[in-house]
C-alpha positions, 0 to 999 in steps of 0.5 A: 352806370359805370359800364357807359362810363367805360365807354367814354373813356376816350370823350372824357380824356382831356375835356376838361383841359381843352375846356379850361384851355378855352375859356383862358383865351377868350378871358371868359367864365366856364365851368372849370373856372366857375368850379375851381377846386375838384371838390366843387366840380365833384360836388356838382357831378354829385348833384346831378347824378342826385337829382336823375336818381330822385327823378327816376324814383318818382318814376317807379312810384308811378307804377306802385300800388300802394303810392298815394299823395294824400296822406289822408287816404290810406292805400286801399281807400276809395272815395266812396270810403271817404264820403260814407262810412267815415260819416256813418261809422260814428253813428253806430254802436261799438258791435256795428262799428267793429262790423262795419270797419271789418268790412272796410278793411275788407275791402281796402284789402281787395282794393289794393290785390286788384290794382297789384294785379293791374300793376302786374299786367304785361302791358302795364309791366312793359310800359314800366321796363321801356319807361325806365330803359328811356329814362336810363338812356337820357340819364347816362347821356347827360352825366357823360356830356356834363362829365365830360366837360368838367371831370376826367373819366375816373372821377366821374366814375366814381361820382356817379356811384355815390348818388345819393338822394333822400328826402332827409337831405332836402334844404328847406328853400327858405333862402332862394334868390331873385332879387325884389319879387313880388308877392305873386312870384312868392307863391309861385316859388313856394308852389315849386318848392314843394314839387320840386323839392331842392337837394342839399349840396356843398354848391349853395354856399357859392355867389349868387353869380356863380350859381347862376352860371352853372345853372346856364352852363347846364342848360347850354350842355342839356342842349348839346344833345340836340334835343331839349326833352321834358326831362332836362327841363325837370331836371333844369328846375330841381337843379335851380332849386337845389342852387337857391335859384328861383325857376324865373331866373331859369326861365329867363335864361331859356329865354335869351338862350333861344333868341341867342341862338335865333339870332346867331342863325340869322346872321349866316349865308344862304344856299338860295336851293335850299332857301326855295325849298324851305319857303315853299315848305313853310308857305304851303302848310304852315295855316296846319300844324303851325307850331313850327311854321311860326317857331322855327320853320319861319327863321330857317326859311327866311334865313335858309341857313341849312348848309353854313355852320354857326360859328363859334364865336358868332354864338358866343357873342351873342349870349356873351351877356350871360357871363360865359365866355364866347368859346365856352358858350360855344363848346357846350352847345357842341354840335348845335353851335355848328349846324344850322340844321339841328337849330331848326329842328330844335325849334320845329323845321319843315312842319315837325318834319311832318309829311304833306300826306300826314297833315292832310290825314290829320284834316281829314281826321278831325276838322279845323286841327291846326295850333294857332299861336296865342302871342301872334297880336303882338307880334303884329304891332312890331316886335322882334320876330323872335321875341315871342320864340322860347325853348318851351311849348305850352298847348293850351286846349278849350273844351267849349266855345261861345265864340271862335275867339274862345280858343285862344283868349282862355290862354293869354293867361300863360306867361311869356316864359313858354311859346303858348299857342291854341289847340283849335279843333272842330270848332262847329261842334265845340260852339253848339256845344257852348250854346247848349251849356249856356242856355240850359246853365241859366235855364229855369229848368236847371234851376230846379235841377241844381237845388235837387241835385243839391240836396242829395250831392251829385255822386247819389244821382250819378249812382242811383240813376236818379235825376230831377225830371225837369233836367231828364225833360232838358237832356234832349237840348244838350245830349246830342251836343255833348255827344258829338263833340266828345266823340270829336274830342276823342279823335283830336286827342289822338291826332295831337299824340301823333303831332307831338310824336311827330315833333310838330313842337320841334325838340321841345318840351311841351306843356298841355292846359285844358279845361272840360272837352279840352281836358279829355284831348289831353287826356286821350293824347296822353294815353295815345303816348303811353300807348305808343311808348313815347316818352320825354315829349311833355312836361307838364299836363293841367287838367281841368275838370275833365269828363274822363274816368279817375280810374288808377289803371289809366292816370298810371299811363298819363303820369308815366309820360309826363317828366314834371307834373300831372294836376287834375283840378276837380270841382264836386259842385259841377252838377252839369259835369256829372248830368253830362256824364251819366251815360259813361262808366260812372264805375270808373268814377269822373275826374272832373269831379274827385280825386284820383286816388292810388297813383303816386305824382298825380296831383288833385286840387279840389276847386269847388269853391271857385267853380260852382258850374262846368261853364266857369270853368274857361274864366277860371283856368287863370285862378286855378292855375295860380293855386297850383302855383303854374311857374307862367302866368301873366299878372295882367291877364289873371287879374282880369281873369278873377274879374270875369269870373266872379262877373259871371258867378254874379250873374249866373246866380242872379239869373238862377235865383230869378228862375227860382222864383218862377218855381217858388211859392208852391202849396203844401200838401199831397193834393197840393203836391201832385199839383205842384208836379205837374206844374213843374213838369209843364214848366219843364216842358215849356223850358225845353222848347224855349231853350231848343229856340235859343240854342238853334238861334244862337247856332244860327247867329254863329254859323253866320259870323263865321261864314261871314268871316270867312268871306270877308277874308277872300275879299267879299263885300261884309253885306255880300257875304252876309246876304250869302250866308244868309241864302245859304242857311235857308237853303239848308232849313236851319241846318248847319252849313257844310264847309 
């Protein structure tokens, strides 16, 4: 490190002066007036240069084979070490115990030499060398550009080789700041805490007002370098825990940060050529890949603000309210503060600066792709037009739907800390699929199944192949759905790879939620990233219940490309997951449905209690992302969340227990036996073909509300486009209409 600040020589040579000199004439804060003596401003070089050392620590742990996160699974640990011989071992005399524990350290031993060796693969030992070398370059530019501000070159030198960080210096948080909060923030912050565990440092004894400045000055600094990669974000969270600030208060600085400088592009002239070009650009293409049409593309079209430089007092002016001063605010923002140009592709300009040819190959690739935003109602009734805008992104995923409305309502959970919009993707396939799941989830045949399935857990039926044959008789109604769309999901999640390469988010950093098919897009797309070695691009990724493999080789690619978090929220009790997934490679094990094991930063989250079946998985995402403590959660829309989901616990199991007693009450006996499974087999029969009349009538009735919909829009009476429709789906005996 200390070779880049050889190089930096001549940045560092006067900065902090020129800034000092700045902030004097306009009478307001700054960093060096915040900082007052070379201990403080040391202090803080220290802290970062901590912080960027922990972080890059966490980084290599990802390709450890020994790294785990359960401190009750010992390295070499399997989950079928955990469910069986810890069971059965206390069953055995000391010989057979001793033979038995020999041969699970055995394999334990075997275990770990097969994931060394994964994790001396080529392919595997490139991700880890371009992943660090990514790393390394986004360190150095950010301790230059903060060096360069408050410190000369040779203090800065010197700070950066006495980094130092150790979990032992960790402060326990336990005097974190904010005010009055509420019990829900409470938790949230603890849930952080621990994820991001504060650093000790000489600067938490400041004012409150103090940190809170040094916080937003940082953030300001992590923005002059023209881009706001996932891990400045990271970097911002631990440095506000290590301040004793809660994530909130950096949160709602993101906020006025990005309507600021919003706010200071709108108030620039235009070149009418270049306003022409943008409109046409964001007019054309924005019902596609719309996270910049409404983000940025939208401001910069209005305003066409691509050739008159911001000025620095305009910037300054309007995030004056934060406490720096004008001229401070609008040196630390550098080159962001003069050019239009770079604010809109902070915010996602020109489409992500996506070709035509591009989207049109991601239409063609997967039907209906497009991100439809998740606030757009409210900004309907009169808000701001950049109210709604914020420096992060959160992309959340649906992974099947009893409606078309399903693909943004699960998502009006996330807070307003973040610009949230739906992935919306083949959106006939992913209905079928939700019509199967809900006919065969209430069905009497499944009822059968599930109390089965009960008895012998359902990693034993996975394994042994052996499934209730009521459910094999069912299988016709749902495979073919599941199929398809999980084929469909696969190919979305690699077209979302290529549209965050592609910076459709802008110069943001992105956060991906999503439940069971929505889960594997992000999975796939996650992949697609490591795969392609394209790294600071997502913050966080939430999976739940995801039909994808838990094996260490592949969630080391996923946790490689993510700065802050990885959870994968699991649920042993979801029968319909396992049923679904039999034909995959259960050797691999299913991370819907058990932890992910041997790959340090990934965190597991066992929600078997709050998700007893795969269809509660779209009301509980709110729940499940409370537990998690997920730092953006509306309390309105949890609270209404909780209700829905325990009204559809409720009334799934009335509907189960009403199934039951069709099949309860059966003879005793071996003759009688036999009887009763004929019975159950005729009953399964009769089942099967009352759900695949169910699921074709509800198919119906959703092809028609779409197509109706889609009619209406173009200005078609509501009857004529029914009678139409109608016409239509006769015409095709039933079939899906081509659209």
């Amino acid at each position: 490190m200390a070779s880049m600040f050889r190089k930096a020589n001549a940045a560092f040579r006067g900065g902090s002066d020129a800034q000092q000199g700045a902030s004097q004439d306009d009478g307001g804060e700054s960093l060096t007036t915040i900082l007052e003596t070379a201990e403080d401003r040391a202090a803080l070089n220290l802290l970062l240069c901590d912080i960027t050392e922990q972080m890059r620590r966490q980084l290599m742990d990802t390709f450890d084979p020994n790294g785990t996160d359960n401190e009750e699974d010992p390295a070499g640990s399997t989950p079928e070490d955990r469910n069986g011989y810890s069971t059965e071992t206390g069953k055995l005399n000391d010989e057979e115990r001793k033979t038995q524990l020999e041969k699970l350290a055995e394999k334990r031993k075997m275990e770990l030499a097969k994931r060394e060796k994964e994790v001396a693969e080529e392919k595997m030992a490139s991700l880890k060398h371009t992943a660090l070398n990514f790393f390394d370059d986004w360190r150095d530019s950010v301790i230059l550009r903060v060096g360069e501000v408050i410190n000369s070159y040779k203090t800065a030198e010197d700070q950066a080789q006495k980094s130092r960080p150790s979990t032992s210096q960790t402060h326990d948080g336990s005097n974190l700041v904010d005010g009055e909060k509420s019990s829900h923030d409470r938790e949230i912050d603890e849930a952080l805490m621990k994820h991001y565990p504060p650093l000790d440092t000489a600067l938490r004894e400041l004012p409150k007002e103090k940190r809170m400045l040094i916080l937003h000055s940082t953030l300001l600094l992590m923005l002059s370098l023209e881009h706001y990669k996932a891990h400045s974000r990271t970097l911002l969270v631990h440095l506000a825990t290590s301040l004793g600030l809660t994530v909130r208060l950096l949160s709602e600085d993101e906020s006025k940060v990005a309507r600021g400088l919003l706010e200071a592009a709108e108030n620039m002239s235009a070149d009418e050529e270049t306003k022409k070009k943008v409109q046409e650009n964001t007019t054309a293409r924005r019902w596609k890949v719309g996270l910049a049409g409404v983000a940025g593309a939208a401001l910069i079209g209005i305003t066409g603000g691509l050739a008159a430089p911001l000025l620095a007092a305009g910037v300054g002016t309007v995030m004056g309210g934060i406490g720096l001063g004008a001229t401070a605010t609008a040196g630390y923002l550098g080159t962001l503060a003069g050019s239009s140009v770079l604010v809109g592709g902070l915010f996602g300009a020109y489409g992500g600066r996506m070709t035509g040819k591009v989207m049109d190959q991601y239409a063609r690739e997967v039907e209906d792709f497009g991100f439809v935003p998740v606030k757009s109602a409210q900004r309907r009734l009169g808000r701001p037009k950049n109210e709604a805008r914020r420096l992060r992104v959160a992309i959340g995923v649906s992974g099947w739907l009893s409606d078309e409305n399903d693909v943004v309502d699960p998502w009006r959970i996330v807070g307003n800390g973040q610009e949230t919009f739906a992935l919306r993707f083949e959106l006939e396939a992913l209905i079928k699929l939700g019509n199967a799941l809900t006919t065969m989830i209430t069905s009497a045949a499944w009822s059968v199944a599930r109390s089965e399935i009960i008895k012998r857990t359902v990693f034993a039926a996975l394994t042994a192949g052996l499934w209730p044959l009521a459910l094999v008789q069912a299988s016709r109604v749902i495979d073919n759905p599941w199929s398809v769309a999980n084929h469909r999901a696969q190919k979305a999640g690699e077209v979302l790879a290529d549209a965050l390469i592609n910076k459709a988010q802008g110069e943001r950093p992105v956060t991906l939620v999503g439940y069971s098919l929505g889960a594997k897009v992000i999975y796939v797309c996650l992949k697609q990233l490591a795969q392609r070695q394209a790294f600071g691009l997502v913050e966080n990724a939430i999976m739940l219940g995801a039909p994808t493999p838990s094996s260490s080789a592949d969630w080391r690619r996923v946790r490689s490309v993510v700065s802050g978090r990885v959870v994968n929220a699991y649920s042993a009790k979801d029968y319909i997951l396992g049923f679904l997934y039999r034909s995959s490679s259960v050797q691999l094990g299913v991370a819907g449905l058990q932890p992910v094991l041997h790959v340090k930063g990934v965190e597991n989250v066992d929600v078997s209690d709050l998700v007893e079946g795969h269809t509660l998985y779209r009301n509980a995402t709110g729940p499940i992302l409370k537990r998690i403590g997920f730092e953006d959660i509306d309390p309105r829309e949890l609270e209404r969340a909780e209700c829905e989901l325990q009204r559809q616990g409720r009334e799934e199991k009335e509907q189960r227990e009403a199934a039951e007693k069709k099949t309860s009450g059966k003879p005793e006996g071996t003759a009688a036996a036999a009887a009763v499974d004929a019975e159950q087999k005729d009953l399964g029969e009769e089942e099967v073909r009352k759900m695949e009349q169910e699921v074709e009538k509800k198919n119906k009735t959703s092809a028609v509300d779409r197509i109706t919909t889609k009619m209406k829009i173009a200005g078609n009476a509501p009857q004529g486009a029914y009678e139409k429709m109608r016409t239509r789906w006769n015409s095709n005996d039933g079939k899906s209409v081509q659209q």
